[in-house]
C-alpha positions in Angstrom: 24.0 0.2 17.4 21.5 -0.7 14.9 22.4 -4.2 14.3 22.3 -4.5 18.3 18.6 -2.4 18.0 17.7 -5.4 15.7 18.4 -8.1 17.9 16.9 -7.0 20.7 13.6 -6.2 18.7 13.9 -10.1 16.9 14.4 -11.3 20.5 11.4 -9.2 21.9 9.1 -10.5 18.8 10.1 -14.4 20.3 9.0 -12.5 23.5 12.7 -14.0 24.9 13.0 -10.1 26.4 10.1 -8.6 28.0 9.4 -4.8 27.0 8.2 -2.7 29.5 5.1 -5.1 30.9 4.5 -8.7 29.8 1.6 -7.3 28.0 3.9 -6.1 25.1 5.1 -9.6 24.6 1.3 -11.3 24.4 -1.4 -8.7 22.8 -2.9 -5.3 23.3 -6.4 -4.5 23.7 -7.0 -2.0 20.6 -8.8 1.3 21.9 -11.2 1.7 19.1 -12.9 -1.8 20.4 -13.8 0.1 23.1 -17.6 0.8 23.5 -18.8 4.5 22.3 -14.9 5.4 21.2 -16.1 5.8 17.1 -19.2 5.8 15.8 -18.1 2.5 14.3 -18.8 0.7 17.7 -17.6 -2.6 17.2 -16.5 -5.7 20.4 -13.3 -6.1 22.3 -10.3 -7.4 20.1 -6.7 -7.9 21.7 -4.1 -7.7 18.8 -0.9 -10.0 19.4 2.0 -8.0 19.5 4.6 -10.6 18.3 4.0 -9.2 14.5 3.8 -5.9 15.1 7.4 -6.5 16.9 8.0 -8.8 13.8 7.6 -6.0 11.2 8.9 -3.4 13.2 12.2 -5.6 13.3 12.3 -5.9 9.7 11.9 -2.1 9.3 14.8 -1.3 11.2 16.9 -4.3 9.4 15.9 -2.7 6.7 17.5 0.6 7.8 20.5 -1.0 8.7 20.7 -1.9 5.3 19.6 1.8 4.1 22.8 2.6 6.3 24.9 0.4 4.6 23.9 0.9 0.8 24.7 5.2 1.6 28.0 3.9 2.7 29.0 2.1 -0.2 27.6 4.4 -2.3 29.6 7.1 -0.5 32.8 5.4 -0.9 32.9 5.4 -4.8 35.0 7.7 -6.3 33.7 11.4 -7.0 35.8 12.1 -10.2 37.6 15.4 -10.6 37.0 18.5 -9.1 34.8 20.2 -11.4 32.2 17.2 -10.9 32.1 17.8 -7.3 31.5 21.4 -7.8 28.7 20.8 -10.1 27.1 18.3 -7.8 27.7 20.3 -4.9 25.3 22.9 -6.6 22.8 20.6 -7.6 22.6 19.0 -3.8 22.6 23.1 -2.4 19.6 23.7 -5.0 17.8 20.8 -3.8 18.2 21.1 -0.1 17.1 25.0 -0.4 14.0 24.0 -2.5 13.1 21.6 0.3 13.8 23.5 3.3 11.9 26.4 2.1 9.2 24.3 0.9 8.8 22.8 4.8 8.2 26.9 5.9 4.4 26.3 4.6 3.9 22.6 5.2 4.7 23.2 8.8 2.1 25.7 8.9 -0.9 23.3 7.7 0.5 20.5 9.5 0.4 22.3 12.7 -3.1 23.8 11.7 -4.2 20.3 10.5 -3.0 18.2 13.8 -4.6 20.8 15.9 -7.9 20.4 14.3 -7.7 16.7 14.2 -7.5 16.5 17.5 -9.6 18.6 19.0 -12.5 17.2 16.0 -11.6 13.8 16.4 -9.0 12.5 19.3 -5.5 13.6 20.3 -4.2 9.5 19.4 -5.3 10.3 15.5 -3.6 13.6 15.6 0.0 12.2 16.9 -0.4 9.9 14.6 -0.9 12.3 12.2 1.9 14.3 12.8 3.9 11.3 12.7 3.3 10.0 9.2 3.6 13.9 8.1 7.2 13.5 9.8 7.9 10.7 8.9 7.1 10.9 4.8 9.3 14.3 4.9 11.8 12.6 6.4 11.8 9.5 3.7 11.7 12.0 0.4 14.8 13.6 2.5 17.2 11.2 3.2 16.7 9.6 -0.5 17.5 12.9 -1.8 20.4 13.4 0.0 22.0 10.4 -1.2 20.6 10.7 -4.2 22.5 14.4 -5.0 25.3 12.6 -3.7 25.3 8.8 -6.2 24.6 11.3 -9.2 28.3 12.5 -9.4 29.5 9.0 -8.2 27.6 7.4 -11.2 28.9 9.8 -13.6 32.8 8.8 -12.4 31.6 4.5 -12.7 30.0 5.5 -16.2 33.4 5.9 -17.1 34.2 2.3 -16.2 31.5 1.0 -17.8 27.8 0.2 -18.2 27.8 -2.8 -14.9 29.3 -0.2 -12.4 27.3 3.1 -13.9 24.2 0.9 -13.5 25.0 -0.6 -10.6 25.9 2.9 -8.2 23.3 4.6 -10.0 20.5 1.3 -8.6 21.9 1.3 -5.6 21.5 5.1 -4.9 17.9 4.6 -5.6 17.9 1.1 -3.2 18.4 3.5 -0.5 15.4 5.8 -1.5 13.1 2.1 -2.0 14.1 0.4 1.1 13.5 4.2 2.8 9.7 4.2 1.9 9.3 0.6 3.0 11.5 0.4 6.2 10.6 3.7 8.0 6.7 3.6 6.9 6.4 0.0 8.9 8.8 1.3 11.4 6.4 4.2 11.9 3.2 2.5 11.7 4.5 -0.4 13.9 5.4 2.1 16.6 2.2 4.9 16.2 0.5 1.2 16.9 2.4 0.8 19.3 1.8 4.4 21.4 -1.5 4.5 20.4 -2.7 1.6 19.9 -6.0 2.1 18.2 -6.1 0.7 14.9 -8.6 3.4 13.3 -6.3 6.2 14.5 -3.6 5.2 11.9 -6.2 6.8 9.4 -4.2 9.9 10.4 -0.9 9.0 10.0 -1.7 8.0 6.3 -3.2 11.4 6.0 -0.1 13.0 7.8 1.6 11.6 5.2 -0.5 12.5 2.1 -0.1 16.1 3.6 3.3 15.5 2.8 2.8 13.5 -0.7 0.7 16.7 -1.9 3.5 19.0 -1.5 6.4 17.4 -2.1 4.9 15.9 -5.0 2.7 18.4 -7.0 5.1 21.1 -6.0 8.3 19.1 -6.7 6.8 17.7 -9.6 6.0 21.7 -11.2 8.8 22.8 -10.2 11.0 19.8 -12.0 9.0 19.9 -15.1 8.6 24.5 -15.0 12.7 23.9 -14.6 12.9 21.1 -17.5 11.1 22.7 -19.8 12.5 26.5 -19.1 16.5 24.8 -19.7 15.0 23.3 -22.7 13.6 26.6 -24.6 16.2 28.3 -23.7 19.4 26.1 -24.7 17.6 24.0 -27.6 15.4 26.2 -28.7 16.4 29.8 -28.3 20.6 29.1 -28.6 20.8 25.9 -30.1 23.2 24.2 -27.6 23.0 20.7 -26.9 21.3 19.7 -23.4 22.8 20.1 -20.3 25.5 22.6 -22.0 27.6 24.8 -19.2 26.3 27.8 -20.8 22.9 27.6 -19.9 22.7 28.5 -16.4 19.3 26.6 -16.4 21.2 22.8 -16.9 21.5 23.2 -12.6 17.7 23.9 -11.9 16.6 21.7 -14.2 19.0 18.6 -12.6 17.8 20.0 -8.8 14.0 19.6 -10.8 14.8 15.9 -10.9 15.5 15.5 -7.5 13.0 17.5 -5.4 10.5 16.3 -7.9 11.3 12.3 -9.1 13.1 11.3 -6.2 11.8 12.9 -2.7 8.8 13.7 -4.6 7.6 10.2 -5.8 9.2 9.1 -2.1 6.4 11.1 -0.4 4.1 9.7 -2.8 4.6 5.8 -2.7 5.4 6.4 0.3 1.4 7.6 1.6 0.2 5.0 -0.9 2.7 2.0 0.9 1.4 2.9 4.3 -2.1 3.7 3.0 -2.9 0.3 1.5 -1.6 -1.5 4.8 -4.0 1.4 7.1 -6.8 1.0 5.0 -6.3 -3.0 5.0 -6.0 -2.6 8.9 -8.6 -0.8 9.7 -11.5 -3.1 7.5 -10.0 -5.7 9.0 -11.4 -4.4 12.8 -15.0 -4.4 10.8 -14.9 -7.9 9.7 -17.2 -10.1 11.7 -15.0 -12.9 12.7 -15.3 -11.3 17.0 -13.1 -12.5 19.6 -14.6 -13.6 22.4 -18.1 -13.3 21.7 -20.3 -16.2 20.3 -23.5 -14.5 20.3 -22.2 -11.7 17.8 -21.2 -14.7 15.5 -24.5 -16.7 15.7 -26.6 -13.2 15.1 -24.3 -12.1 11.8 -24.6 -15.6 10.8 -28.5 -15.4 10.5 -28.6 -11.6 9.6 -29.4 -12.8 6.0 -32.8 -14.0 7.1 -33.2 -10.4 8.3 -31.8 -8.7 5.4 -34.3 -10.9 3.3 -37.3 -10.9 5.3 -37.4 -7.4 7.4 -38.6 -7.2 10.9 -41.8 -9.1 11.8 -43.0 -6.5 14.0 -44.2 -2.7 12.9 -42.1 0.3 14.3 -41.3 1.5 16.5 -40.9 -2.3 17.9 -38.8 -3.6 15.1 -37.7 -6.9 15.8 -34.1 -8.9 14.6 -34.9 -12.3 13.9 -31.6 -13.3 13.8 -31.6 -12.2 17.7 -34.3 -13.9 18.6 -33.3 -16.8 16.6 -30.0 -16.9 18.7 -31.8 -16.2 22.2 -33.9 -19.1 21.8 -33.4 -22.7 23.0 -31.9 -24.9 20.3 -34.5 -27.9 20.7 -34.3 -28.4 17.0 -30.8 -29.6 17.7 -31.4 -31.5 20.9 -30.9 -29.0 23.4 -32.2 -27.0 25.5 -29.0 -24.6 25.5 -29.7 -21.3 23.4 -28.6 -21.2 20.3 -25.3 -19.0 20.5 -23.9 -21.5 22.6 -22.9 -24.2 20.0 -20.8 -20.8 18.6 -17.2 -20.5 19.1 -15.3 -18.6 21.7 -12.7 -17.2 19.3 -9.3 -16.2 20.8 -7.0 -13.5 19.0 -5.4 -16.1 17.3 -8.8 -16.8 15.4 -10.4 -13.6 15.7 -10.3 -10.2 13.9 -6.9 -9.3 15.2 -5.1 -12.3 12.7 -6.4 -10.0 9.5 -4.8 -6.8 11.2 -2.0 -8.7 11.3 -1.4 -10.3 8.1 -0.8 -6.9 6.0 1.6 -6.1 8.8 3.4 -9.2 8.2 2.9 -8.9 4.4 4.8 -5.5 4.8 7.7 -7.4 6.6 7.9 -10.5 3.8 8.1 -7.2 1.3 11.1 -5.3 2.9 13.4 -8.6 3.4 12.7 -9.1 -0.7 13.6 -5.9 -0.8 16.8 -6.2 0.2 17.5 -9.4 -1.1 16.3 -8.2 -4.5 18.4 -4.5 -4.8 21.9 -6.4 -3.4 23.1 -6.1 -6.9 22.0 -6.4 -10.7 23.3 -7.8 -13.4 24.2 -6.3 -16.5 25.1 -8.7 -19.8 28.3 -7.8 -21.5 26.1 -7.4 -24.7 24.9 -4.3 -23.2 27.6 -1.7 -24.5 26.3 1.6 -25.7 29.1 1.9 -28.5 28.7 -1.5 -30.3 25.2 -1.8 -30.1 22.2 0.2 -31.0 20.3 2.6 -28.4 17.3 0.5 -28.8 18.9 -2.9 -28.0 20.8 -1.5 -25.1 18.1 -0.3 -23.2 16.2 -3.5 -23.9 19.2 -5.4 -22.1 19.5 -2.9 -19.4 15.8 -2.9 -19.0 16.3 -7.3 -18.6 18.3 -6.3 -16.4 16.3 -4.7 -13.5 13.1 -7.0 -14.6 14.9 -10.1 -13.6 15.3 -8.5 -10.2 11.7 -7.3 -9.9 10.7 -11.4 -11.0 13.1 -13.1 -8.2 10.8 -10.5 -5.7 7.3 -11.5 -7.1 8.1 -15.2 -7.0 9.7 -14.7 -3.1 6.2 -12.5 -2.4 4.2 -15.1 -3.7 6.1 -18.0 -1.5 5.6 -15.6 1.8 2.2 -14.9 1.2 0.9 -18.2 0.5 3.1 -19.4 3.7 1.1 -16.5 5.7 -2.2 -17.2 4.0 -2.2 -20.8 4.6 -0.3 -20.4 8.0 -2.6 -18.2 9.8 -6.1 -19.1 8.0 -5.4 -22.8 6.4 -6.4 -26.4 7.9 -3.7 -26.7 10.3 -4.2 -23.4 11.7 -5.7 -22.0 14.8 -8.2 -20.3 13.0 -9.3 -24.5 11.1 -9.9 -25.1 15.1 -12.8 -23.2 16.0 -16.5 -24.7 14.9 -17.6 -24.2 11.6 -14.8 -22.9 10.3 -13.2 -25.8 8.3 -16.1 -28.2 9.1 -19.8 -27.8 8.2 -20.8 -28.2 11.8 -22.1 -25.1 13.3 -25.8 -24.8 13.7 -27.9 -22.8 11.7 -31.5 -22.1 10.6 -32.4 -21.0 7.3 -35.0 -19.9 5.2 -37.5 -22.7 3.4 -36.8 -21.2 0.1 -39.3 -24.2 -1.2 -41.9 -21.9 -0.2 -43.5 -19.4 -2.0 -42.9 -16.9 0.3 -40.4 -18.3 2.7 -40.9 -15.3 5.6 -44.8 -15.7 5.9 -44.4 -16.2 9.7 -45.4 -20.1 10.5 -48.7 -21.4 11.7 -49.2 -19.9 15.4 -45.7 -17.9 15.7 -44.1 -14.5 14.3 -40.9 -16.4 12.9 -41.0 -17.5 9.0 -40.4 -21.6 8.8 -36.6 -22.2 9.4 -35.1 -25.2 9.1 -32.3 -26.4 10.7 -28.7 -27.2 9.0 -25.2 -27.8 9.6 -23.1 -25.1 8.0 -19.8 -23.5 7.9 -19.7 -19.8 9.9 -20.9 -17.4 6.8 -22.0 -14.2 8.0 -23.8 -11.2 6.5 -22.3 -7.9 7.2 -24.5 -4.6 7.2 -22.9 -3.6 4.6 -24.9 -6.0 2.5 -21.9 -8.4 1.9 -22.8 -12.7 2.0 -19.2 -13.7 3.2 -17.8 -17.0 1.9 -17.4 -19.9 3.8 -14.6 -19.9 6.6 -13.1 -22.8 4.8 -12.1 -20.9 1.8 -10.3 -17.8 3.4 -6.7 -18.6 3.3 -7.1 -19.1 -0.8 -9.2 -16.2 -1.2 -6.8 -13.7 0.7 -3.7 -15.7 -0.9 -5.8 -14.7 -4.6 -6.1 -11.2 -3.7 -2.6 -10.6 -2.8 -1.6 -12.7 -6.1 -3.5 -10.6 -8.6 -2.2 -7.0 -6.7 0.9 -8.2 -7.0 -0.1 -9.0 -11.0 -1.9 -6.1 -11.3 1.1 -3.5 -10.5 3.1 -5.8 -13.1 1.3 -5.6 -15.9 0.8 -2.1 -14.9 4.7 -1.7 -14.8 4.7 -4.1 -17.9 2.3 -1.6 -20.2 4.3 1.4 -19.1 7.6 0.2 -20.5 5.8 -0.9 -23.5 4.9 2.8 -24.1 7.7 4.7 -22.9 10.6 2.2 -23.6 12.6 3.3 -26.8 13.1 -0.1 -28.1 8.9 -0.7 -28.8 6.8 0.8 -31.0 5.0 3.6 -30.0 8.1 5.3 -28.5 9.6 5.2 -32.0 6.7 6.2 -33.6 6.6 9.7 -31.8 9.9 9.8 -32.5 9.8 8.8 -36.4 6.9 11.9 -36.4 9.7 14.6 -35.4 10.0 14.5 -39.4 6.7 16.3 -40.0 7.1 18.8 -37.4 6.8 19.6 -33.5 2.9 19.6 -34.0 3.4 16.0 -35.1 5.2 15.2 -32.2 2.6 16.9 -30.1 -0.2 15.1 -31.7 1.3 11.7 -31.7 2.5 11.9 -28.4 -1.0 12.5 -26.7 -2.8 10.0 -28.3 -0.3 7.5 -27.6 -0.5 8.9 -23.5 -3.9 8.6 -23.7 -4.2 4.7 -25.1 -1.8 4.0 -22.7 -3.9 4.6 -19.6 -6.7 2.4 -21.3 -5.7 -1.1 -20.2 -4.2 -0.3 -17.0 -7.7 1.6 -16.1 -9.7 -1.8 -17.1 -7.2 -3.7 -15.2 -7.9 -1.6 -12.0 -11.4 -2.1 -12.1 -11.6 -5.7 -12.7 -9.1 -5.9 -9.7 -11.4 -4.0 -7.8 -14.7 -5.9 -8.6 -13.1 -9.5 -8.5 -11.2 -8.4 -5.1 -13.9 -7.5 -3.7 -16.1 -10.6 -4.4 -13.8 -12.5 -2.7 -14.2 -11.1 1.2 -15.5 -8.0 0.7 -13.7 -4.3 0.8 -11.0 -5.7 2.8 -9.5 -8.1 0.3 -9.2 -4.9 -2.1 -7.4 -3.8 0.6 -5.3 -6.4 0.5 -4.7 -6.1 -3.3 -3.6 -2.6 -2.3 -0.9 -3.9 -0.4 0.5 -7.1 -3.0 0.7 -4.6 -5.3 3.4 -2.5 -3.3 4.7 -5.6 -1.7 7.9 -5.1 -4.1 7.8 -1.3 -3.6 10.9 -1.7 -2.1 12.5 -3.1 -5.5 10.2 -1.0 -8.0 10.9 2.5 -6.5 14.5 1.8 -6.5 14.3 1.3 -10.2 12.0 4.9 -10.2 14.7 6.5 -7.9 17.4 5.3 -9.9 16.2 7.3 -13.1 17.0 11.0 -11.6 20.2 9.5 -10.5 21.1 8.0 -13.8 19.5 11.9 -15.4 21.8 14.2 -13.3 24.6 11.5 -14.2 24.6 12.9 -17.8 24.0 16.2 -17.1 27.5 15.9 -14.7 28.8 14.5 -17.7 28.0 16.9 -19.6 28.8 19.6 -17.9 32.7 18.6 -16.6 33.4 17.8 -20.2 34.0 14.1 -19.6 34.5 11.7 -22.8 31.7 11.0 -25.0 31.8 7.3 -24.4 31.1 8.5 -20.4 28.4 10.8 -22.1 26.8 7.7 -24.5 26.4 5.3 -21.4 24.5 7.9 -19.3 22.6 8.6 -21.8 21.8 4.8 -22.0 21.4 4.7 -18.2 19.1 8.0 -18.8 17.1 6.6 -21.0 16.1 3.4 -19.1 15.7 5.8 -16.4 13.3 7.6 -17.9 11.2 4.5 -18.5 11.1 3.1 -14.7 10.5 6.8 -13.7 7.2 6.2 -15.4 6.8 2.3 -13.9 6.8 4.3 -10.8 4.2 7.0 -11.5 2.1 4.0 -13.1 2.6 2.6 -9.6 1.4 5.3 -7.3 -1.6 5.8 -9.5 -2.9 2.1 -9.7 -2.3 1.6 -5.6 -3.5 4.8 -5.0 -7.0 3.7 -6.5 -7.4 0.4 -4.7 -6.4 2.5 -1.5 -9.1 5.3 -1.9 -11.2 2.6 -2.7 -10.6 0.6 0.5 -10.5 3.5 2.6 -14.2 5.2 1.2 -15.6 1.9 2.8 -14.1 2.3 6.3 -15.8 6.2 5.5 -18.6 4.4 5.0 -18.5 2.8 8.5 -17.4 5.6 10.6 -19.6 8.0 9.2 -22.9 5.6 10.6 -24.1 5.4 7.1 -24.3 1.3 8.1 -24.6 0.0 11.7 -22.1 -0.6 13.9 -21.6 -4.6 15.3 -22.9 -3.3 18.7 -25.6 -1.7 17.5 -26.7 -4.5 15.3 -26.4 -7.3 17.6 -27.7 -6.5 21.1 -27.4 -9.6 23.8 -29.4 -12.4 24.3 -32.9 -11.3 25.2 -32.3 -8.1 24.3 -33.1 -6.3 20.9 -30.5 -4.8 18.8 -31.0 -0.6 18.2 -30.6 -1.3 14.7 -31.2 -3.7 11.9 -29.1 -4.7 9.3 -31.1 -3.1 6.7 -31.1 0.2 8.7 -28.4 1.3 6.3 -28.4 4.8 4.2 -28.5 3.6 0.5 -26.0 6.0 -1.8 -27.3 6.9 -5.2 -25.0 7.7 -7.2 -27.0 9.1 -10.0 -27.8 11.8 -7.4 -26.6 15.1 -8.8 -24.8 15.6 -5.2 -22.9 13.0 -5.0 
């Protein structure tokens, strides 16, 4: 059924099947381009609907593949009957915490969606429900399989390090490709209902709803459960971990699961479809209009307005960059007005292209996905019983980062084939006037002058001279875009260093948490002078750790940002969990790998099943940290992204509408009508 599902949707993205009307093989016209919808009143757009099919196809290939890697995972041997039991009680324990969990989420949810759309508008509140749905849906189905590789992993431990590794990956594969196959799925189809771009704002909060329980409770619960088993089999009885006797061992392996596994789910899982919202929805601000030429010649000149004011006193304040556009264009030999040497951009040039590409960067990430969790390959040199701890993990840690390097280089190939495709010189986009030629018509200021907006001799205008130019507006957010020409290699740059930037992030975190570098040894080497020195040690090497990655984040930010404004940090957002798909099946893996030796453990296998779990364990102990390094570093550029379209809706700036009026007719508000933020303001 699926695989039939996917070839209608591929065939329906080549528009080879019509669904429902022809419309929803051509484009939609987005709701929130309608006037007076939001306070963020911006023109018409259409959004083509072949990539939203496109993505929405490669989520549900991707949950065909979901569907096949629980299969395989299913058909591994469970080991003896003792195992089963034990798992069996861990999966009950999990499931329960869950279930009981949902009494109270369903409660705010409900509460939440009603208020959302009786505040705001009923489309954000499905859409809100939705993503809530949706997210607890993700953290459950990777759980479930999840309770159910642990015991299957413990039985291939006993066949050695490659199959351990390999059952224990691909029972976190299914949690990865999870998180990236049913967030598109769901934010390709919420589009598809609703079909306002601003209302998908709710289905990422739906599903931070979600994140916030599933992970802070799951994640006190995990470590309240960890610790408790701890004190009272290490400390208080002196047992090894995960001993029999210590009734604790099965809450503290359900921990692991309702906390690492559908926890972090929910988490990446708001911060996957966050990043890919928040890119989305700045996209719908950016002032590349379809359909309208006199928008694009008044936001080209709004930088003589932003720098010279209003040559009139209020309440008749005047936008020179209107009038400028109303006017003939005799300077150029006509007598035409001005906005009618502007382009007429279609969709295919317009604002609905940037919705599109993180769409399509969201597909690109969930076939590497799959290609990149198929399998992983383990040296022979990896063998916990004839090499050291240290080196083992160091191979086994090789061992996933060679998968997580074939997905950044297959990233970089589809993003530079969507950059340049939909923005570079043989595009659609390279057609339109001034936008890979310096041909478009355009005054600017004499800045030879002294004062280059003293009105001229027997007029109200400053002295403008006329130039050739590329389209480069000036938003009222008080951004001076680039030149048109340089787009495709500035949005292809800001996916490249998100991509980098989660990394290195993933890089650093191994360095301090892997146990064959330095400052994991060095906590350990400081268990010789006591607990408090392992307390002491441990802290200051947490805290240096979040140093670099915290610099990194904000030079992403600021150099993101400078290259088209809010929306390419947006779009940093979503290169960075481009190889969520591969990097949260190493996270997912670890619980797996953890409740492996705690099976072990418990059904009293051999000690050589016991060494490589602890192996697999301790490498999954590292990528369980890549993971939260990951949530927090998207999570940032996300919030980020997202204050600005706050900024928007909240009419702290104008709206496109507002700013731009028609020809002959005055805007309601200037560009520099904009409410400044101070932040050294005590309030803010």
């Amino acid at each position: 059924a699926l695989i039939g599902l996917i070839v209608i949707l591929a065939l329906i993205a080549q528009c080879k099947i019509k669904a429902g009307s022809g419309q929803m093989c051509d484009s939609i016209l987005d709701v929130s381009s309608n006037p007076g919808f939001y306070s963020f009143d911006t023109f018409e757009f259409n959004v083509p609907t072949v990539y939203i099919w496109a993505s929405m196809t490669a989520g549900v290939f991707g949950l065909f593949v979901i569907c096949l890697y629980a299969i395989s995972v299913i058909r591994q041997d469970v080991g003896t009957p003792r195992m089963v039991e034990i798992a069996t009680y861990i999966r009950e324990g999990a499931v329960t915490f869950l279930l009981q969990e949902l009494i109270p989420m369903s409660i705010l949810i409900l509460a939440l969606f009603l208020l959302v759309g009786l505040g705001v508008n009923w489309r954000m509140g499905g859409c809100y429900a939705i993503g809530a749905l949706l997210s607890y849906v993700t953290g459950f189905c990777g759980m479930m399989i999840a309770t159910r590789g642990n015991v299957r992993t413990a039985c291939a431990a006993e066949q050695g390090m490659s199959k351990g590794l390999n059952v224990a990956f691909r029972t976190g594969a299914v949690m990865g490709l999870s998180v990236v196959s049913i967030g598109i799925t769901g934010l390709s189809v919420v589009y598809f209902i609703f079909r306002d771009v601003r209302a998908l704002a709710g289905y990422s909060a739906g599903a931070s709803t979600i994140a916030l329980f599933a992970r802070v409770g799951g994640g006190i619960y995990t470590k309240a459960a960890d610790v408790g088993a701890d004190l009272v089999g290490k400390v208080e009885s002196n047992i090894p971990e995960d001993d029999p006797r210590n009734p604790a061992t099965i809450a503290d392996n359900v921990g692991d699961n309702v906390g690492d596994v559908a926890g972090m789910g929910a988490d990446l899982f708001e911060s996957y479809v966050g990043s890919i919202v928040a890119a989305c929805i700045l996209a719908a601000g950016l002032p590349y209009f379809q359909g309208n030429r006199f928008a694009l010649c008044v936001y080209q000149h709004l930088i003589i307005d932003e720098t010279c004011g209003s040559p009139a006193e209020p309440p008749f304040e005047v936008s020179i960059a209107n009038t400028i556009c109303s006017l003939p264009a005799t300077q150029f030999n006509s007598t035409a007005p001005l906005y009618t040497f502007y382009p007429n951009l279609g969709w295919n040039q317009s604002i609905p292209m940037f919705i599109a590409f993180p769409f399509m960067m969201a597909m690109v990430g969930v076939i590497v996905g799959v290609i990149c969790t198929i399998y992983v390959w383990v040296p022979k040199s990896a063998n916990a019983s004839t090499k050291g701890k240290a080196d083992v993990i160091e191979s086994l840690l090789w061992s996933l980062r060679i998968n997580v390097m074939i997905s950044s280089v297959l990233i970089i190939a589809g993003a530079a084939g969507l950059s340049f495709g939909f923005f570079g010189n043989d595009s659609s986009f390279s057609l339109a006037r001034g936008m890979l030629d310096k041909n478009l018509p355009t005054f600017k200021l004499d800045n030879t002058l002294a004062q280059p907006c003293t009105p001229g001799a027997g007029g109200s205008l400053p002295v403008l001279l006329p130039v050739q130019d590329y389209y480069r507006p000036f938003d009222s957010l008080g951004f001076d875009y680039p030149s048109s020409n340089e787009i495709q290699w500035r949005l292809f740059i800001a996916i490249l260093i998100g991509m980098y930037l989660g990394m290195i992030i993933g890089y650093l975190t191994e360095f301090f948490t892997a146990g064959s570098y330095s400052p994991t040894q060095g906590i350990g080497a400081s268990g010789e002078y006591g607990a408090g020195a392992v307390v002491i040690q441990g802290l200051g090497v947490g805290m240096l750790s979040t140093v670099l990655p915290l610099a990194l984040v904000v030079a992403v930010i600021i150099g993101a940002y400078n290259l088209l404004g809010s929306y390419t940090i947006g779009l940093a957002a979503v290169g960075m969990l481009s190889t969520l798909g591969i990097t949260m099946a190493t996270d997912a893996y670890g619980p797996v790998a953890d409740n492996a030796g705690g099976i072990a453990e418990m059904a009293g296998m051999p000690s050589t099943v016991r060494d490589t779990t602890d192996a697999l364990d301790a490498l999954g102990n590292t990528t369980a940290a890549t993971g939260k390094g990951f949530s927090n570093g998207s999570a940032i550029l996300t919030a980020y992204a997202l204050v600005t379209a706050l900024v928007q809706d909240s009419g702290l700036s104008p709206p496109p509408r507002a700013l731009v009026g028609a020809p002959g007719i005055q805007p309601q508000s200037l560009v520099f009508d904009r409410d400044e933020i101070n932040l050294v303001d005590i309030y803010v």
